[in-house]
C-alpha positions in Angstrom: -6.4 56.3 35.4 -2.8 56.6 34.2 -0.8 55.8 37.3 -0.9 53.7 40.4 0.6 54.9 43.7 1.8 51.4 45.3 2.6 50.3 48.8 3.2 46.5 49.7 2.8 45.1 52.5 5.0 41.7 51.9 4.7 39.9 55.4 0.8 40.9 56.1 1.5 43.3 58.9 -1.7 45.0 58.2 -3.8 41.5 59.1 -1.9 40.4 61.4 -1.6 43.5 63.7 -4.3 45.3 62.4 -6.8 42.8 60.9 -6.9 44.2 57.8 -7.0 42.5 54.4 -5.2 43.6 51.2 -6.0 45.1 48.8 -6.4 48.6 50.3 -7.5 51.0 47.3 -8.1 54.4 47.9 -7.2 57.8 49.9 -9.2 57.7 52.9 -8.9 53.7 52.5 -5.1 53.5 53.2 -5.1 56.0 56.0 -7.6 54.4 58.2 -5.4 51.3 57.4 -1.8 53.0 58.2 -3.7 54.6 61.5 -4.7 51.5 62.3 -1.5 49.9 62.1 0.2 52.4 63.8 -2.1 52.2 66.6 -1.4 48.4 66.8 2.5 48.7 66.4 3.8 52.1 66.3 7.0 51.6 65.4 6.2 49.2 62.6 7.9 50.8 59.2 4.9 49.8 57.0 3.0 52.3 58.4 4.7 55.1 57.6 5.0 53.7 54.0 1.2 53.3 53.5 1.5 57.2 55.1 4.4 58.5 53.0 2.3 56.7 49.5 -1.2 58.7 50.6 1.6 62.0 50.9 2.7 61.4 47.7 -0.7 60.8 46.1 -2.1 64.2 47.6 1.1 66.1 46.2 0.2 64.6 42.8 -3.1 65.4 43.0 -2.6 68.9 43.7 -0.9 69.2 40.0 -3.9 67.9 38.8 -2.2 64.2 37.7 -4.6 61.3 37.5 -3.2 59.1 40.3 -4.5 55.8 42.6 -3.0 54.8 45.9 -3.1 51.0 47.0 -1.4 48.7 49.1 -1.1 45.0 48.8 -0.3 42.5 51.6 1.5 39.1 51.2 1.5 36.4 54.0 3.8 35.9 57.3 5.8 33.0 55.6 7.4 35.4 53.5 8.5 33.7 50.2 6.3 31.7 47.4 2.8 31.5 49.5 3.4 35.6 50.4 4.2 36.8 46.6 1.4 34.5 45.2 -1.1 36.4 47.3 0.3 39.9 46.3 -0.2 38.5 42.6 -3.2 38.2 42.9 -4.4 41.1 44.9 -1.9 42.9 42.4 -4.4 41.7 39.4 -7.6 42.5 41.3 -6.0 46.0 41.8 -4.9 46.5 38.0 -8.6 44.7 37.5 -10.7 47.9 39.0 -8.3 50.6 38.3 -6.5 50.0 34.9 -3.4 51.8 35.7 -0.6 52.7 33.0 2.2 52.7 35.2 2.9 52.5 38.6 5.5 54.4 41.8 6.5 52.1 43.7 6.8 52.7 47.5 8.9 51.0 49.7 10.2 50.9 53.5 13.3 49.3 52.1 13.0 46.3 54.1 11.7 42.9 51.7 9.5 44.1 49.6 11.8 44.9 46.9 12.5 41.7 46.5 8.9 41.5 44.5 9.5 44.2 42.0 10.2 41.7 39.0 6.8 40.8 39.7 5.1 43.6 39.6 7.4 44.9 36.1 5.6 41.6 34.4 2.5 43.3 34.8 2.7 47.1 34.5 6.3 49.7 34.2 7.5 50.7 37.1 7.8 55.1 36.7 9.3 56.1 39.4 10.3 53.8 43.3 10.3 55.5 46.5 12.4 54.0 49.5 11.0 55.4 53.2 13.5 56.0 55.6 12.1 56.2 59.5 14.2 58.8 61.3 15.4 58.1 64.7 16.3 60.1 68.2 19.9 59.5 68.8 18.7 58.2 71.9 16.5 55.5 70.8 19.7 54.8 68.4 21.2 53.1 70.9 23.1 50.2 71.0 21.3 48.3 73.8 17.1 49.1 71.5 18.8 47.7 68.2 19.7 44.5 70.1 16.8 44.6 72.0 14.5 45.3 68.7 16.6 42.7 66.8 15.8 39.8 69.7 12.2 40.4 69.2 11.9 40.3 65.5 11.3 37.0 64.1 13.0 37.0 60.8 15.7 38.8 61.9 16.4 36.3 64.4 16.5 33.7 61.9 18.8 35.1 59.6 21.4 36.4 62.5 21.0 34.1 65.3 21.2 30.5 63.6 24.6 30.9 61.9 25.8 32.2 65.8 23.9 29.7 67.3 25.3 26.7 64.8 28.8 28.2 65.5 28.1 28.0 69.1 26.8 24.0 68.9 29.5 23.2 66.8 32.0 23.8 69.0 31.0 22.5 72.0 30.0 18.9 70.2 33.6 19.1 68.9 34.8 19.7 72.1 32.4 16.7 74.0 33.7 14.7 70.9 37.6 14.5 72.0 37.0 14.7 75.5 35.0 11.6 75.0 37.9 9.6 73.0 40.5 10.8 74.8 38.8 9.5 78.1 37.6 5.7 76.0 40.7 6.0 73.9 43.9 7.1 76.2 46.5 6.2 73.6 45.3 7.7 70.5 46.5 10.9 68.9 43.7 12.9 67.8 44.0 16.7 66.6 43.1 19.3 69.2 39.9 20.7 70.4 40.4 23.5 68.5 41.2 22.5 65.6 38.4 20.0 65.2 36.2 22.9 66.5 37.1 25.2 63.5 36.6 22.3 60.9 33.3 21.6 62.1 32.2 24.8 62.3 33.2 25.5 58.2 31.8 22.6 57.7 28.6 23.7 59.3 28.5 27.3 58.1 29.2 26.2 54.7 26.8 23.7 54.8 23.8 26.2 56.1 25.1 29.0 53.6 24.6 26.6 50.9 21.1 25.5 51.7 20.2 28.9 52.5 21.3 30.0 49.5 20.2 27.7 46.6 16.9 26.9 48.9 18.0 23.5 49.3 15.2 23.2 52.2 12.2 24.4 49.5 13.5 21.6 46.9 14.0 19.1 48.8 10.4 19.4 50.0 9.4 19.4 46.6 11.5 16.6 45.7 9.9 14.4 48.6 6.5 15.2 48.0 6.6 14.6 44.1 8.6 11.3 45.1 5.6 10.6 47.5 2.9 11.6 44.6 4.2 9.2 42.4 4.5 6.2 44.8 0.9 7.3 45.7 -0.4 7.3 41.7 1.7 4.1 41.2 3.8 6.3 38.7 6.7 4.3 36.2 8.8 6.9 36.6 10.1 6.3 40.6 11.3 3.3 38.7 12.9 4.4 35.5 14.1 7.5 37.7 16.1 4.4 40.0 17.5 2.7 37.1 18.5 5.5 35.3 20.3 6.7 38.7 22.0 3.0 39.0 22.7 3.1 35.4 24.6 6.2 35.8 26.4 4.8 38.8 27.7 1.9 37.2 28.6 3.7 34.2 30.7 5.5 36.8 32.5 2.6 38.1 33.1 0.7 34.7 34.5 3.9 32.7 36.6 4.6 36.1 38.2 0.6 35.8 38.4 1.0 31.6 40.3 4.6 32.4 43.1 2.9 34.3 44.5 0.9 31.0 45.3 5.0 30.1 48.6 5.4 29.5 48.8 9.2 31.1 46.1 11.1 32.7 44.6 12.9 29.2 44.1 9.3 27.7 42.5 7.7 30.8 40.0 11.1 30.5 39.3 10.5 27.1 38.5 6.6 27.9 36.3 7.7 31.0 33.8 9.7 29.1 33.9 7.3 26.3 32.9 4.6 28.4 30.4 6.7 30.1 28.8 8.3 27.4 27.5 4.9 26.6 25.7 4.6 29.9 24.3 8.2 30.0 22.6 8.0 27.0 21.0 4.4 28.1 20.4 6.3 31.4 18.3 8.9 29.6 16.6 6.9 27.5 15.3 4.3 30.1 14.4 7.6 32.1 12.3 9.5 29.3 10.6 5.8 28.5 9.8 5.7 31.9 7.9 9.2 31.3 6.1 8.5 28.4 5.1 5.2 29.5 3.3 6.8 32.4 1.3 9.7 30.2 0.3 6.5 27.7 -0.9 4.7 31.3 -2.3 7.5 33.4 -4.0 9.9 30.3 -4.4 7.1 27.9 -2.2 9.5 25.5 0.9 9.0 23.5 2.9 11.9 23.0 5.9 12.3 20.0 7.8 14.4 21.3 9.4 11.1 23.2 11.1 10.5 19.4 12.6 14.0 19.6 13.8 13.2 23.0 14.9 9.3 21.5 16.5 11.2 18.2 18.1 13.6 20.1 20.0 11.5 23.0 21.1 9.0 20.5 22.6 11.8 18.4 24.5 13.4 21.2 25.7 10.5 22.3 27.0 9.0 19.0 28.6 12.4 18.0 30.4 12.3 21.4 31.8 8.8 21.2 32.6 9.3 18.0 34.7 12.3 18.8 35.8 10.7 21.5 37.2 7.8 18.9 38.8 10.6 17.1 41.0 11.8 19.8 42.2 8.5 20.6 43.4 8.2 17.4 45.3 11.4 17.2 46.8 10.7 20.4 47.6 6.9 19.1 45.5 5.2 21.9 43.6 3.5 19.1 44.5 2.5 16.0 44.1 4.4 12.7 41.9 1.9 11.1 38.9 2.6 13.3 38.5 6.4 11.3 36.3 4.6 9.2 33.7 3.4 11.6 34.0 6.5 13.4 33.3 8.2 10.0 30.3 6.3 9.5 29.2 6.9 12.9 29.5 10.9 13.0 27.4 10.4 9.9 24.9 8.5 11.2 24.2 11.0 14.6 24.3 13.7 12.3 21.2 12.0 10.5 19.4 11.2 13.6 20.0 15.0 14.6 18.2 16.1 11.8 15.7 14.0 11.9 15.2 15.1 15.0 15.0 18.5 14.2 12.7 17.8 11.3 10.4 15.7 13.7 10.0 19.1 16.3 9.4 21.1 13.3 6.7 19.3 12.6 5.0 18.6 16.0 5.3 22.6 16.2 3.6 23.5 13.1 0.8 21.0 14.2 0.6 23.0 17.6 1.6 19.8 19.8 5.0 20.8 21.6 2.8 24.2 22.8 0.0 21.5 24.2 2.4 19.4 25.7 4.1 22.4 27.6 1.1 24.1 28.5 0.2 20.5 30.1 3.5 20.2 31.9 3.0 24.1 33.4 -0.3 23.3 34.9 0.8 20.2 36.6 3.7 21.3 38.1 1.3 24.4 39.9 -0.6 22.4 40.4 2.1 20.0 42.6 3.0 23.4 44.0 -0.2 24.4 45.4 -0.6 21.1 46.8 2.5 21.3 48.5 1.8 24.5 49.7 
């Protein structure tokens, strides 16, 4: 067949309302599916796009084009778990049929948000958005509140900012009614005020978690932390130092920076000082990694000298441009050029040694191994978490 008629079904409406499983192929498949689901929830949009898809693969038909309808269905936790199911009901679909291209049909709501992964497998030709029309009665203001209580998601994404609005302003309010009555004498900003603060505070907070899916990482962060502890992994513990290192790097460049005589020289001092610590930081850190694949796999991988060649080379051609501009702005004396000549020279070397080294290791095949490896474990970690 050349092209594939596609409906998807992103939070599994079909199985959960209608108890039926994706993937739907065929004409007479997808109507008893949409009837189905209409029968269950009448005024659930998905219907009508499994409908409007069959409509559209009977028109083609008719001019005698060589079409396939289908519909995929994700999972009620709409996000990762959802779209890998559609993936792979997507593959058994493109499995049996072998389409060319593929119209996409939509009821505008999520499932757009999936197109990039169905373009990885096949061209999109041609997207369809379905558009349920309303009575002007039913368009009233009281249903669209009404519908919008009862939808989960929609709940989610309008209620909690409201409700954390809401809770933020009554805690504030608790909180100076509280130290006003313990503390008489003290002169503490208004209600108000401390209302509106913590409630940017809040929203701010929420908009950046929602945003960068600060909830998903840090999930993911826990449970590799928890892995490693479990495996008796090195690299909790070159992780830690690395971290501490980093931190006290902080502290001493911060204490070195105040011998600056204006603010561009105490700069200049605080990333030389630190630049020192970073690269010790990342050093200790990818020792800590290789250490554990030499312990755990009984392997030693090279690519921890392109890592060692390349830190070391950064950081010396840092400092060492560092040590440059202190001279030019006569925080150092003009003797140290030489050293800092010698220096340039020498990260410059270990650059292209470096380079040299991964040149190598790619011509052998190794750096391709060694990612390959890396992908698989990390899905891996993520369908254990999941």
């Amino acid at each position: 067949m050349s092209t594939l008629i596609l409906c998807v079904d992103r939070d599994d409406d079909l199985g959960r309302k209608a108890g039926i499983k994706g993937p739907v192929i065929g004409r007479k498949e997808n109507i008893d599916a949409a009837t189905a689901l209409a029968l269950a929830d009448p005024e659930d949009s998905d219907a009508n796009a499994i409908f409007a898809a069959v409509s559209l693969y009977d028109r083609m038909k008719k001019e005698g084009k060589d079409v396939e309808v289908a519909t995929v269905t994700g999972n009620e936790n709409v996000g990762i778990k959802s779209d890998e199911i559609i993936a792979k009901q997507l593959e058994k679909v493109i499995k049996k049929l072998h389409p060319k291209d593929v119209i996409f049909v939509s009821d505008g709501s999520e499932d757009e948000y999936i197109l990039p992964l169905i373009t990885s497998r096949l061209p999109i030709a041609h997207m369809r958005k379905v558009i349920v029309r309303q009575s002007k009665n039913i368009e009233s203001t009281y249903y669209i509140i009404v519908k919008a209580l009862k939808d989960k998601k929609l709940m989610k994404k309008i209620l909690v900012p409201i409700a954390l609005i809401f809770l933020a302003y009554a805690v504030s309010s608790i909180l100076i009614a509280v130290i006003r009555y313990v503390f008489p004498g003290w002169s503490i900003m208004s209600p108000g005020t401390l209302a509106l603060t913590i409630i940017t505070f809040t929203l701010g907070l929420y908009f950046l978690v929602r945003a960068y899916d600060l909830r998903r990482k840090t999930v993911n962060f826990v449970h590799k932390v928890r892995m490693s502890m479990a495996q008796a992994k090195i690299t909790i513990v070159s992780d830690t130092i690395a971290v501490l290192l980093g931190l006290v790097g902080i502290d001493l460049a911060y204490n070195d920076a105040l011998a600056g005589r204006d603010i561009i020289v105490q700069a200049i001092i605080f990333l030389h000082t630190l630049v020192v610590w970073f690269v010790f930081a990342v050093l200790i850190r990818e020792g800590g990694k290789t250490f554990d694949i030499w312990i755990h796999k009984g392997t030693y991988t090279r690519t921890f000298w392109i890592a060692l060649l390349s830190t070391l080379a950064t950081g010396i051609i840092i400092y060492s441009a560092l040590d440059y501009l202190m001279v030019l702005l006569k925080a150092k004396s003009a003797a140290s050029l030489i050293p800092i000549t010698i220096m340039v020279s020498g990260g410059v070397t270990l650059a292209i040694l470096a380079a040299l080294l991964q040149r190598q290791l790619k011509e052998e095949g190794l750096i391709e191994e060694i990612e390959e490896e890396e992908d698989k474990n990390d899905v891996e970690e993520m369908d254990e978490i999941l």
